[in-house]
MARSE-613379 format. One record per atom (N, C-alpha, C, O): atom name; x, y, z negated; residue in three letters; residue number from 1. Coordinates in steps of 0.1 Angstrom, whole numbers. Each point is the difference from the previous one (the first is absolute). Layout:
REM MARSE-613379
<site atomo="CA" px="X" py="Y" pz="Z" residuo="ALA" num="NUM"/>
...
This chain:
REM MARSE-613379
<site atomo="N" px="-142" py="159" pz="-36" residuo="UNK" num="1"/>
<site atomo="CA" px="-1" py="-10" pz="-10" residuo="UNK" num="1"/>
<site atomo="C" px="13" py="0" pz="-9" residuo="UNK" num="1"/>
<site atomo="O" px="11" py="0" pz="5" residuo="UNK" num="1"/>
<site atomo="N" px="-12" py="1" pz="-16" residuo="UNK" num="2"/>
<site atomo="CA" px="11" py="0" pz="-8" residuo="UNK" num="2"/>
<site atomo="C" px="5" py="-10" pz="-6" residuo="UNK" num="2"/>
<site atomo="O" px="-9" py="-9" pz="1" residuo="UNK" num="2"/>
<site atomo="N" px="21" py="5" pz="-9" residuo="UNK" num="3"/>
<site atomo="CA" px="7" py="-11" pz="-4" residuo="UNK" num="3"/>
<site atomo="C" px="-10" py="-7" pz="-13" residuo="UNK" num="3"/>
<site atomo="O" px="-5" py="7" pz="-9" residuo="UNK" num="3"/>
<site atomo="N" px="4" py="-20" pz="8" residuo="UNK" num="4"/>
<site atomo="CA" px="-3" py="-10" pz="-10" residuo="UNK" num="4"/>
<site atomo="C" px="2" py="4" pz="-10" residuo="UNK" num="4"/>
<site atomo="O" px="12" py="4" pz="-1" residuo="UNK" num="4"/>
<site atomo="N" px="-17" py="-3" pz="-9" residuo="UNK" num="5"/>
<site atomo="CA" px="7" py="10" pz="-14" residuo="UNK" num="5"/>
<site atomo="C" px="-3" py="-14" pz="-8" residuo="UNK" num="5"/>
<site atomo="O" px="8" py="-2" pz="-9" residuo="UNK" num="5"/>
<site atomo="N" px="-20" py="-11" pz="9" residuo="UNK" num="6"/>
<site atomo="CA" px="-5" py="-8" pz="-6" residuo="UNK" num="6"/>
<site atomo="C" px="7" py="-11" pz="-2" residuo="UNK" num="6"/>
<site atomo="O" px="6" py="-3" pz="11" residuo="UNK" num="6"/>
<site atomo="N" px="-4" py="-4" pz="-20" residuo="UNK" num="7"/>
<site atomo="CA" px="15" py="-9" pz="2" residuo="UNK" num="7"/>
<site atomo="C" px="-14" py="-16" pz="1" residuo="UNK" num="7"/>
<site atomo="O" px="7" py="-11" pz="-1" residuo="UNK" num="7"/>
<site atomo="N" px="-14" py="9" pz="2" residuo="UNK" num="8"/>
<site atomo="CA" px="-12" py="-13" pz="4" residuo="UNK" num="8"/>
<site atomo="C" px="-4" py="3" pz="9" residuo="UNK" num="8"/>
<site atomo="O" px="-7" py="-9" pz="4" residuo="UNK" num="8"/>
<site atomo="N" px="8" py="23" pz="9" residuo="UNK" num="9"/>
<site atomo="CA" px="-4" py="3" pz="11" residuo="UNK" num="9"/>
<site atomo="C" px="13" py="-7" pz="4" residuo="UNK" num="9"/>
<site atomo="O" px="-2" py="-12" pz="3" residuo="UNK" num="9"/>
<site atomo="N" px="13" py="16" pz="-3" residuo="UNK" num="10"/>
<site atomo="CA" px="15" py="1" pz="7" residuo="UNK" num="10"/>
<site atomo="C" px="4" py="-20" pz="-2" residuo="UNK" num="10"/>
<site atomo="O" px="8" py="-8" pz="6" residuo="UNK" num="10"/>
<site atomo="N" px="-17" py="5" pz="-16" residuo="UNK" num="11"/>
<site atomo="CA" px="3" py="-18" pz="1" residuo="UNK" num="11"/>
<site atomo="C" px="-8" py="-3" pz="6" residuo="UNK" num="11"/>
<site atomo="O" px="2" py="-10" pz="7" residuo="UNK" num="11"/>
<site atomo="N" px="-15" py="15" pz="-5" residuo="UNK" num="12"/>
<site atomo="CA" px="-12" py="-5" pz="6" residuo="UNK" num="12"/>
<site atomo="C" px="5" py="1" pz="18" residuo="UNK" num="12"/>
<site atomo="O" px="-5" py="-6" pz="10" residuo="UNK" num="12"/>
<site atomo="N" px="13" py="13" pz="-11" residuo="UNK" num="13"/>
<site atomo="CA" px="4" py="5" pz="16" residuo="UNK" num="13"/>
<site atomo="C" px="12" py="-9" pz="7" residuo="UNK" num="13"/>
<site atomo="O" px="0" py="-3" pz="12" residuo="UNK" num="13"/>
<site atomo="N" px="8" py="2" pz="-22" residuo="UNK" num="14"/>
<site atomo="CA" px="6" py="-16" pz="1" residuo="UNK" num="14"/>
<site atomo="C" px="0" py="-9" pz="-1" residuo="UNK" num="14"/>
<site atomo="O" px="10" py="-7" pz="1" residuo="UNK" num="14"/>
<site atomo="N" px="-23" py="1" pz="-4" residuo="UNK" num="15"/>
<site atomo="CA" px="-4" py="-13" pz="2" residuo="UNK" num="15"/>
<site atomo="C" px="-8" py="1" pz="12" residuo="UNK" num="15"/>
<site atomo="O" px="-3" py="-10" pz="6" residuo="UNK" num="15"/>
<site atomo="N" px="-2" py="21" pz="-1" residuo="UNK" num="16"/>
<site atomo="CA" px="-6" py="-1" pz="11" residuo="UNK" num="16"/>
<site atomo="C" px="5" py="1" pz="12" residuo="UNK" num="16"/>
<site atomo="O" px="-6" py="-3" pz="11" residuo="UNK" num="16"/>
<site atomo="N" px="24" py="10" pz="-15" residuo="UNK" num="17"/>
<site atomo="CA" px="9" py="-3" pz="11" residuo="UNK" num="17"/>
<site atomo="C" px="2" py="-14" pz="5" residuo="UNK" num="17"/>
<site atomo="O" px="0" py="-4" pz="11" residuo="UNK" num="17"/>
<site atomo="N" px="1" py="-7" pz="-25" residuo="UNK" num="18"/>
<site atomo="CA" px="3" py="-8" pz="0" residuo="UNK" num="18"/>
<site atomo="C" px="-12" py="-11" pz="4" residuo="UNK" num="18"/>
<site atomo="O" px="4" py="-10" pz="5" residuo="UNK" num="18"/>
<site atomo="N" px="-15" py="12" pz="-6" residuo="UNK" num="19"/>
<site atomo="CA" px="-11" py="-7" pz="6" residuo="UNK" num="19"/>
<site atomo="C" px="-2" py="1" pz="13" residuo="UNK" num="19"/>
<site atomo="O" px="-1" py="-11" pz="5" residuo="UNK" num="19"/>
<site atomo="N" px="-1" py="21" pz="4" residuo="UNK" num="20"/>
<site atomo="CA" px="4" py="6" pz="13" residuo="UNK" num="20"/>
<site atomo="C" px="10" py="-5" pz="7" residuo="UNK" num="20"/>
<site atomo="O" px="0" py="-1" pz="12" residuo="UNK" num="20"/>
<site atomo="N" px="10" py="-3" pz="-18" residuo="UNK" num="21"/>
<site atomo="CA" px="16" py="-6" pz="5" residuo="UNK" num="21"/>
<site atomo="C" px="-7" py="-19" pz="3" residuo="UNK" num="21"/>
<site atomo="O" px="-2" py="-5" pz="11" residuo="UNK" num="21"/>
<site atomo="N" px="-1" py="0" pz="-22" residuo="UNK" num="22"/>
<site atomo="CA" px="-2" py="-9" pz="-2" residuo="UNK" num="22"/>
<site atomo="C" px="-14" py="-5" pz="8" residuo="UNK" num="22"/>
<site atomo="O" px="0" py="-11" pz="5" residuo="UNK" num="22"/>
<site atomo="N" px="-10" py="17" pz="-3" residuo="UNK" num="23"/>
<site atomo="CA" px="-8" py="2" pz="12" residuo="UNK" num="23"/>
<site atomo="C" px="2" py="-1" pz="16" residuo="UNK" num="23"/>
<site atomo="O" px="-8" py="-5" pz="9" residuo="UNK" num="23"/>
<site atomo="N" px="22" py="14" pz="-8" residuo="UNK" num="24"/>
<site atomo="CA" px="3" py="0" pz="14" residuo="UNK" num="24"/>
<site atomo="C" px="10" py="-10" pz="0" residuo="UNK" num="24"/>
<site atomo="O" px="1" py="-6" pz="10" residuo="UNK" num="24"/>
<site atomo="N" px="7" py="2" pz="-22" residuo="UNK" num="25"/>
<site atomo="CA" px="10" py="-10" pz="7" residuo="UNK" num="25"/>
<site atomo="C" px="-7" py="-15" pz="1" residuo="UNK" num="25"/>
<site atomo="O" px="5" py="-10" pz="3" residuo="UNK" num="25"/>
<site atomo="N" px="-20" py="11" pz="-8" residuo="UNK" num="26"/>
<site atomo="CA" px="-11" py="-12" pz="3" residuo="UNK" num="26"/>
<site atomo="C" px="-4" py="-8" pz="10" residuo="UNK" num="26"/>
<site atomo="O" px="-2" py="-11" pz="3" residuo="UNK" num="26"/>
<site atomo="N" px="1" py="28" pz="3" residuo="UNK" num="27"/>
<site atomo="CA" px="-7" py="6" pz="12" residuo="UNK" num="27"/>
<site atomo="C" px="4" py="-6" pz="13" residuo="UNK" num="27"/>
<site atomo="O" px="-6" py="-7" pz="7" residuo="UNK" num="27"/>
<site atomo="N" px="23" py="13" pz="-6" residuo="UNK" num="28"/>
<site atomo="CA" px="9" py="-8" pz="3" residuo="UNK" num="28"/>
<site atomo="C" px="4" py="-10" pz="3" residuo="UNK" num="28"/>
<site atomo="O" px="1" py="-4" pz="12" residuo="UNK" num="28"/>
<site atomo="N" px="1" py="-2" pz="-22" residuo="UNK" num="29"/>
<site atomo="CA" px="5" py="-19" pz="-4" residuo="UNK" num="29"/>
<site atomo="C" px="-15" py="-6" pz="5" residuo="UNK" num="29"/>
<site atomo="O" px="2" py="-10" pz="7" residuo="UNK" num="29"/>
<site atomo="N" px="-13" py="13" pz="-9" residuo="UNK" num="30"/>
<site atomo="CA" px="-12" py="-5" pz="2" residuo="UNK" num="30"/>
<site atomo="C" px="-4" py="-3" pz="14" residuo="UNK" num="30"/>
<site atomo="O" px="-3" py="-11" pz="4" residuo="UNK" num="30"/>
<site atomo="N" px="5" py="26" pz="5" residuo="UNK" num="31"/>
<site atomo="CA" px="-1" py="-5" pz="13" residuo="UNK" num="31"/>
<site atomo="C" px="8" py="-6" pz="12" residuo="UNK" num="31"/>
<site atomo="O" px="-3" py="-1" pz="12" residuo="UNK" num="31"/>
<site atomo="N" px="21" py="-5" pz="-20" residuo="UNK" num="32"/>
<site atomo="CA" px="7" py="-7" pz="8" residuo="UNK" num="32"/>
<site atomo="C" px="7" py="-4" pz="-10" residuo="UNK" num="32"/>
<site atomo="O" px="9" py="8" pz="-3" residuo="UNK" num="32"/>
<site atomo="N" px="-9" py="-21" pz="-8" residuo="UNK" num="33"/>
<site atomo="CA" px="6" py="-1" pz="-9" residuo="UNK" num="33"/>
<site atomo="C" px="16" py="-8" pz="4" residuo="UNK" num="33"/>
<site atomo="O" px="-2" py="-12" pz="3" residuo="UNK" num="33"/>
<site atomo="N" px="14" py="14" pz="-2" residuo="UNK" num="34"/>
<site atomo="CA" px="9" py="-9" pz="-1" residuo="UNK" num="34"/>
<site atomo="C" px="10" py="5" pz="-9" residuo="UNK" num="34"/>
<site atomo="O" px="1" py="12" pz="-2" residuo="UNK" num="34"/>
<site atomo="N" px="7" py="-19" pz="-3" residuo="UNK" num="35"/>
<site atomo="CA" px="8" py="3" pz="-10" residuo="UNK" num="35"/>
<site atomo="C" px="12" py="7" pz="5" residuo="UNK" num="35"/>
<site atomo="O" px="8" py="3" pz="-8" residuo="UNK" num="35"/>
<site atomo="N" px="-6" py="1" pz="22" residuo="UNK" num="36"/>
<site atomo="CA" px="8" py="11" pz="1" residuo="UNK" num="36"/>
<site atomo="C" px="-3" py="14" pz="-2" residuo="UNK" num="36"/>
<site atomo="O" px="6" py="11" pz="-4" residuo="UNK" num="36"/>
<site atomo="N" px="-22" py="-16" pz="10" residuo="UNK" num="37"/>
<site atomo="CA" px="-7" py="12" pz="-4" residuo="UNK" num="37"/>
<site atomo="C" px="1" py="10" pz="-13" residuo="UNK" num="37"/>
<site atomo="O" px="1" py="12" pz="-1" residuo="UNK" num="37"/>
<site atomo="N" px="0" py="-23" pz="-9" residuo="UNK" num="38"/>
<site atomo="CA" px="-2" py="1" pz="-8" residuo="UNK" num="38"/>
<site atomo="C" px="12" py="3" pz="-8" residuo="UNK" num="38"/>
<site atomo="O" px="-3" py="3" pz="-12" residuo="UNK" num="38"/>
<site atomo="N" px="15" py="-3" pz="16" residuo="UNK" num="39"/>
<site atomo="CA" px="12" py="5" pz="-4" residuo="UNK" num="39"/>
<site atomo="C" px="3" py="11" pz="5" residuo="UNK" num="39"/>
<site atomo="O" px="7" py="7" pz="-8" residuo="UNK" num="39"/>
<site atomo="N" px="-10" py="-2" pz="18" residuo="UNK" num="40"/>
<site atomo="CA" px="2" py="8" pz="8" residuo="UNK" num="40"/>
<site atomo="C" px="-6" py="12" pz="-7" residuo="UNK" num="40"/>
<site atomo="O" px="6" py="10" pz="1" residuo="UNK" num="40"/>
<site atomo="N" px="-18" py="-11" pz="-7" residuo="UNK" num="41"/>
<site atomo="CA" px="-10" py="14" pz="-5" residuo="UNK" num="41"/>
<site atomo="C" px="9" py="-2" pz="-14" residuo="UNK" num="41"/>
<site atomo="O" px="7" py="9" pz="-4" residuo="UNK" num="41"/>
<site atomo="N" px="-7" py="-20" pz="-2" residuo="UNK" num="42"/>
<site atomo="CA" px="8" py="5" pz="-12" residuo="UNK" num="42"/>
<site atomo="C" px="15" py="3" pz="0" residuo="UNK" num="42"/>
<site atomo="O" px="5" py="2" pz="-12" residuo="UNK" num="42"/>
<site atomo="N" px="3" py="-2" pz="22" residuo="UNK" num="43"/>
<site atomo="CA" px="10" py="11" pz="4" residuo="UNK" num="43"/>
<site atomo="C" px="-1" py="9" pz="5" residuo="UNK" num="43"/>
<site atomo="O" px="11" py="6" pz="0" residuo="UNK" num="43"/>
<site atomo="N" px="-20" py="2" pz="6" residuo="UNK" num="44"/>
<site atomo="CA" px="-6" py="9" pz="4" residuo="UNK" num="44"/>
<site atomo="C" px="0" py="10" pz="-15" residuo="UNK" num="44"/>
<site atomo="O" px="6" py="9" pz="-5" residuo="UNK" num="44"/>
<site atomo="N" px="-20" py="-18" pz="0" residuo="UNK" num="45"/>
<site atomo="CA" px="-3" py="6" pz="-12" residuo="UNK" num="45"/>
<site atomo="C" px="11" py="9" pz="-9" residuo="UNK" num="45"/>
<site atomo="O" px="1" py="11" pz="-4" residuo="UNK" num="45"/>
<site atomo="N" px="9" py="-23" pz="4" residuo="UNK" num="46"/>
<site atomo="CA" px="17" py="2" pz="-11" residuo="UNK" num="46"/>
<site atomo="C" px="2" py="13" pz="5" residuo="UNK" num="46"/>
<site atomo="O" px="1" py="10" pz="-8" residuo="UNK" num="46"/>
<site atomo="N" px="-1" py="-10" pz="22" residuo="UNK" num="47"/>
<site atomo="CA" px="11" py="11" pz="4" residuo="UNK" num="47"/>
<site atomo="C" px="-5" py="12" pz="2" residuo="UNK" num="47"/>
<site atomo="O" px="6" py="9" pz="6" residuo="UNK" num="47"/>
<site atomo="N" px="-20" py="-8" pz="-11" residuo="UNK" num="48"/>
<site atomo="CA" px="-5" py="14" pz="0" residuo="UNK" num="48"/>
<site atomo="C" px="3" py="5" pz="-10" residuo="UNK" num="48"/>
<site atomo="O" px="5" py="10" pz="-3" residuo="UNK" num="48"/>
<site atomo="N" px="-12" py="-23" pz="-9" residuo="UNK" num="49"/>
<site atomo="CA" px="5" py="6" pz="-15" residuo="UNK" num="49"/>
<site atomo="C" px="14" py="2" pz="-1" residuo="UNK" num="49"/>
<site atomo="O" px="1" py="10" pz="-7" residuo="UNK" num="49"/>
<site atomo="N" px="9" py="-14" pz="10" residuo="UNK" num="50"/>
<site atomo="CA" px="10" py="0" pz="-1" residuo="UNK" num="50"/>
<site atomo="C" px="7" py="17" pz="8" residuo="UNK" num="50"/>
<site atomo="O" px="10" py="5" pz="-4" residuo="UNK" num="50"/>
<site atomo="N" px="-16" py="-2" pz="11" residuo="UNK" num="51"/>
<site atomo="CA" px="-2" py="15" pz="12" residuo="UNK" num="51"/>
<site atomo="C" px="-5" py="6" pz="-13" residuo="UNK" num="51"/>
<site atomo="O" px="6" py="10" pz="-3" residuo="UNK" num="51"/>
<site atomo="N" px="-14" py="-14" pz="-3" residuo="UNK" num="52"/>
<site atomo="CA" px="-6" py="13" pz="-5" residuo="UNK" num="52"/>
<site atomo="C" px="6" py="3" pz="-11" residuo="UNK" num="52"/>
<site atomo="O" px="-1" py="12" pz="-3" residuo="UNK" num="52"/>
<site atomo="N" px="8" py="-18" pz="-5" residuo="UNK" num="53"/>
<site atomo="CA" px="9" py="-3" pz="-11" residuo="UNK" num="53"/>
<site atomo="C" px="14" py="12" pz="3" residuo="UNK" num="53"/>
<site atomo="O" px="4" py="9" pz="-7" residuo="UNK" num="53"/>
<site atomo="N" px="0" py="-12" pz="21" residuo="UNK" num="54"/>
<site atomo="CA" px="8" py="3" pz="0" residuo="UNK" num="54"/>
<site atomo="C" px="-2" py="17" pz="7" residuo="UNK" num="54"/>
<site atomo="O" px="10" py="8" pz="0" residuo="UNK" num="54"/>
<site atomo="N" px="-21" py="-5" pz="4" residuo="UNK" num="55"/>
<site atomo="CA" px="-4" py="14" pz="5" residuo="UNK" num="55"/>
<site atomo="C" px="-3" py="8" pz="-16" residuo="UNK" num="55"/>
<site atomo="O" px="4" py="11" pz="-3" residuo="UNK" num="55"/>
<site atomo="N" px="-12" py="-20" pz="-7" residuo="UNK" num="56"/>
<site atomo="CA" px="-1" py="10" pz="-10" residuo="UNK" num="56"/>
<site atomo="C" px="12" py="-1" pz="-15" residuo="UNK" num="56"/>
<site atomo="O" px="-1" py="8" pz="-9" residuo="UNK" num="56"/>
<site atomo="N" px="11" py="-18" pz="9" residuo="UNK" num="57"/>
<site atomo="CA" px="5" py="2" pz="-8" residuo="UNK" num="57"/>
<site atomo="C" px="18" py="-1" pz="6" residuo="UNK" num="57"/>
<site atomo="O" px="9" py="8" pz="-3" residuo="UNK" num="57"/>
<site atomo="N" px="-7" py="-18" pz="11" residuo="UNK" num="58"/>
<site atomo="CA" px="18" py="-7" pz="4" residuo="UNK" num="58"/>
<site atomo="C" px="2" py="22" pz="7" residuo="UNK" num="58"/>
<site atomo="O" px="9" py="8" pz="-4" residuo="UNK" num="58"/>
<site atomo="N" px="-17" py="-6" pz="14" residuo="UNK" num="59"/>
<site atomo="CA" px="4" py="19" pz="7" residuo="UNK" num="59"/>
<site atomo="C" px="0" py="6" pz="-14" residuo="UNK" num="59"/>
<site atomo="O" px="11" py="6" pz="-3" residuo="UNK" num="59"/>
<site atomo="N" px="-24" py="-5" pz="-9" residuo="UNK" num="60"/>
<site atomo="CA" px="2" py="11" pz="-7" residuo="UNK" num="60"/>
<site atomo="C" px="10" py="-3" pz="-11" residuo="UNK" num="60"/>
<site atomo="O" px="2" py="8" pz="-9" residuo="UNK" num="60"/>
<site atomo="N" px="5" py="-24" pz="10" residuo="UNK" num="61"/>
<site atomo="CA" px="9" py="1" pz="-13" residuo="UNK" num="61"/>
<site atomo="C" px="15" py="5" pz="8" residuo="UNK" num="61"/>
<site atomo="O" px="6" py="11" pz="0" residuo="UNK" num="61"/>
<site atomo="N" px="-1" py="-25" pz="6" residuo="UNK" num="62"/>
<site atomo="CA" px="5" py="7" pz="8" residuo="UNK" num="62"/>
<site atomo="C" px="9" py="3" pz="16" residuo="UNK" num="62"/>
<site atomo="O" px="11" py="-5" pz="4" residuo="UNK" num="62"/>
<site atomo="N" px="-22" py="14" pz="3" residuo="UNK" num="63"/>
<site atomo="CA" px="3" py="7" pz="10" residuo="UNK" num="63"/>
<site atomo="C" px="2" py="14" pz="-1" residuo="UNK" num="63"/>
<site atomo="O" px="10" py="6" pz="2" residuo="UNK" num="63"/>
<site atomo="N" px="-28" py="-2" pz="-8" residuo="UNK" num="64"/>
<site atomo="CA" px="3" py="14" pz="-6" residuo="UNK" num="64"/>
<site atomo="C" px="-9" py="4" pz="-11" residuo="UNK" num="64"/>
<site atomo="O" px="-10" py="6" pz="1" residuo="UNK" num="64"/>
<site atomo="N" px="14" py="-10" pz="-8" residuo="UNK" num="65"/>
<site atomo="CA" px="-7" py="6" pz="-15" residuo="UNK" num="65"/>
<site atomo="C" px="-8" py="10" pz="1" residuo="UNK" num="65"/>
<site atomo="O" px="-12" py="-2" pz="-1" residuo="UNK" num="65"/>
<site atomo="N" px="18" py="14" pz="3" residuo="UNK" num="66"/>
<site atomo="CA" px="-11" py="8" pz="3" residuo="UNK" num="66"/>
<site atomo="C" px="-10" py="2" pz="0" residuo="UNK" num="66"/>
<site atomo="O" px="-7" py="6" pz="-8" residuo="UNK" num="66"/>
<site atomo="N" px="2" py="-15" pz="25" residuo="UNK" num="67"/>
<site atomo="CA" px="-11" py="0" pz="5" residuo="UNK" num="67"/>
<site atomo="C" px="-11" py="-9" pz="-7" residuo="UNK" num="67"/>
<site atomo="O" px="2" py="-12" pz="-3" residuo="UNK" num="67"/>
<site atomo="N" px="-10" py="17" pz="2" residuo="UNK" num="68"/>
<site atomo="CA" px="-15" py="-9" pz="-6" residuo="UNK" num="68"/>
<site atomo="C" px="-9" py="-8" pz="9" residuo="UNK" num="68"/>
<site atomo="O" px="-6" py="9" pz="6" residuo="UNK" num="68"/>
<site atomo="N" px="4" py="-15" pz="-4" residuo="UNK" num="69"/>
<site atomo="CA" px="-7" py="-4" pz="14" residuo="UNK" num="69"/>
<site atomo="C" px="-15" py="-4" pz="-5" residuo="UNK" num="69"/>
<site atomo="O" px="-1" py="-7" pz="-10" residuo="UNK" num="69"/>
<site atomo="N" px="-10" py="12" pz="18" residuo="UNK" num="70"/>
<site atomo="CA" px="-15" py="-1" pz="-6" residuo="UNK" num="70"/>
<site atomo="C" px="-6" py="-7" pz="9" residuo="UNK" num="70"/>
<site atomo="O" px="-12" py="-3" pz="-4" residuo="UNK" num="70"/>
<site atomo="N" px="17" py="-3" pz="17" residuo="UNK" num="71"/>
<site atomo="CA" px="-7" py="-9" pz="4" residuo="UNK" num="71"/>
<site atomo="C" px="12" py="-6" pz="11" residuo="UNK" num="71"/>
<site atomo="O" px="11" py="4" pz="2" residuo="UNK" num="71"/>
<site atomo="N" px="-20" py="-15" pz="5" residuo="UNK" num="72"/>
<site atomo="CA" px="9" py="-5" pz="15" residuo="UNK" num="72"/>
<site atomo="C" px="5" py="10" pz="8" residuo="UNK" num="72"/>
<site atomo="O" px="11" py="0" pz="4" residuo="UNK" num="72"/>
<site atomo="N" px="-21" py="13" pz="-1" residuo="UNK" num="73"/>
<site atomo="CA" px="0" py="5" pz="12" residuo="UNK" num="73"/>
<site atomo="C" px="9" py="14" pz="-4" residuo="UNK" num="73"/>
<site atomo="O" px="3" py="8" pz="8" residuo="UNK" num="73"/>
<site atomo="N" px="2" py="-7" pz="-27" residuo="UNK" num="74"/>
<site atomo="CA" px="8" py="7" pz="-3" residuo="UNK" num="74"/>
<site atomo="C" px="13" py="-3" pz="4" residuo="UNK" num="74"/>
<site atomo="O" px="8" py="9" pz="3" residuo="UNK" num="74"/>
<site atomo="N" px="-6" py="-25" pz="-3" residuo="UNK" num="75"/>
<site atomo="CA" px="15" py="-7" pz="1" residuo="UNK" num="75"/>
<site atomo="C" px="2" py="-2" pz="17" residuo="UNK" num="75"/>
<site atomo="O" px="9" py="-6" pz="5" residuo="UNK" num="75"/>
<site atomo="N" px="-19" py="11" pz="2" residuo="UNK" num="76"/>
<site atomo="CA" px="1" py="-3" pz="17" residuo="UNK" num="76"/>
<site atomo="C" px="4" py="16" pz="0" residuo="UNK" num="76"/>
<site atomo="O" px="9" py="1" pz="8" residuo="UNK" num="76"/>
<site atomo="N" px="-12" py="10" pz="-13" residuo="UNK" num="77"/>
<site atomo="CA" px="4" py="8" pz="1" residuo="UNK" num="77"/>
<site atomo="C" px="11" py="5" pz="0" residuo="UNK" num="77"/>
<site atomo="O" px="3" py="8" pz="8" residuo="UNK" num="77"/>
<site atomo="N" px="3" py="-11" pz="-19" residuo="UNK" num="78"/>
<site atomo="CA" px="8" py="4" pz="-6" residuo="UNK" num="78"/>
<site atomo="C" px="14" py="-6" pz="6" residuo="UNK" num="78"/>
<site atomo="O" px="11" py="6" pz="-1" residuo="UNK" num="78"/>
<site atomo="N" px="-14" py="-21" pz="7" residuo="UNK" num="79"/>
<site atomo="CA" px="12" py="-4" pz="7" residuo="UNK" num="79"/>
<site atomo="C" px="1" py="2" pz="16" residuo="UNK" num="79"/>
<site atomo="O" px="10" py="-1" pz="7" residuo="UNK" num="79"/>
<site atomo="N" px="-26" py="7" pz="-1" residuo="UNK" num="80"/>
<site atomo="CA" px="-2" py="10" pz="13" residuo="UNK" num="80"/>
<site atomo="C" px="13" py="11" pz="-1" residuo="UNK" num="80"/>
<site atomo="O" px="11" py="0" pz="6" residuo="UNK" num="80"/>
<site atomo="N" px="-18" py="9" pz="-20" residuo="UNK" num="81"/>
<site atomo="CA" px="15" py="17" pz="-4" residuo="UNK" num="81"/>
<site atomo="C" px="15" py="-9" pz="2" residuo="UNK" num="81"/>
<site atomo="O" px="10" py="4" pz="6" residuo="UNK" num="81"/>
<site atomo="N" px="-14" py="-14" pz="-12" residuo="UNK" num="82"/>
<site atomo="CA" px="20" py="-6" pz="-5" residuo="UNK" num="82"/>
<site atomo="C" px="4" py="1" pz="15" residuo="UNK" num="82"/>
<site atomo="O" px="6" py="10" pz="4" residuo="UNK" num="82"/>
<site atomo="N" px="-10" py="-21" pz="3" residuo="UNK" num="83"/>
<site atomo="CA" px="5" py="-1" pz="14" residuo="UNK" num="83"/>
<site atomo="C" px="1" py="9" pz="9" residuo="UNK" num="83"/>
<site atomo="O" px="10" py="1" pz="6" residuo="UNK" num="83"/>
<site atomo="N" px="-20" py="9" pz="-4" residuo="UNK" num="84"/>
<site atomo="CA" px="0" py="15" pz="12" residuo="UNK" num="84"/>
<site atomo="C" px="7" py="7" pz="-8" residuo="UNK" num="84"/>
<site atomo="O" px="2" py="10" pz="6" residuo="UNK" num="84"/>
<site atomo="N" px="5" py="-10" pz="-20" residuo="UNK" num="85"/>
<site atomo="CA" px="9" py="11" pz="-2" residuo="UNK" num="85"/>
<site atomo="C" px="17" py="-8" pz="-1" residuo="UNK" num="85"/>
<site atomo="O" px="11" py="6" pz="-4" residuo="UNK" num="85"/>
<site atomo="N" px="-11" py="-18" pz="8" residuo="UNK" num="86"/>
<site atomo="CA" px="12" py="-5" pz="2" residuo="UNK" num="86"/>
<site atomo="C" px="1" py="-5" pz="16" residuo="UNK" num="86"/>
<site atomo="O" px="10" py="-5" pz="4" residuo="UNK" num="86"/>
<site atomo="N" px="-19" py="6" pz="4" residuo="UNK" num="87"/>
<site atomo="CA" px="2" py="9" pz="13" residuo="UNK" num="87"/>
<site atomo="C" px="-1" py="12" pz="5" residuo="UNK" num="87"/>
<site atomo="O" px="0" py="2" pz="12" residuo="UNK" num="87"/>
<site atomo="N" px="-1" py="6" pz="-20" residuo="UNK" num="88"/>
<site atomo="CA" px="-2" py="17" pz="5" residuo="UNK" num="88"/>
<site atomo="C" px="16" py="5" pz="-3" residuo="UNK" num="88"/>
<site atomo="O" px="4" py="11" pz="2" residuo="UNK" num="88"/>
């Protein structure tokens, strides 16, 4: 499957992230509602976006420029090499 080239597919795809999100944190709050609960998923939430923010732009501005990173499992990678070559 190849990359989104359609710029109304690529919004169409983020709102559907965003409906899906909003679905499951329903889902959630729905079958045990308390307002800890309920803080608790929306710091959860913060600190993924906040993770992810900092996997695709705080490493490539600056840690290492260089590197481009194309997904999560590029930036698990890539700090896998960092560490086994600063123990070898």
């Amino acid at each position: 499957m190849g990359d989104l080239k359609s710029s109304r597919l690529i919004v169409l795809k983020g709102f559907l992230f965003l409906f899906a999100g909003a679905v499951a944190a329903s889902v959630l709050l729905g079958e045990n509602f308390s307002w800890r609960n309920a803080f608790l998923l929306v710091i959860a939430i913060w600190c993924f976006c906040r993770f992810y923010y900092f996997a695709f732009y705080v490493i490539e501005k600056y840690v290492d420029p260089t590197f481009k990173f194309s997904s999560l499992w590029a930036v698990g990678v890539y700090f896998w090499k960092r560490w086994r070559g600063k123990l070898s």
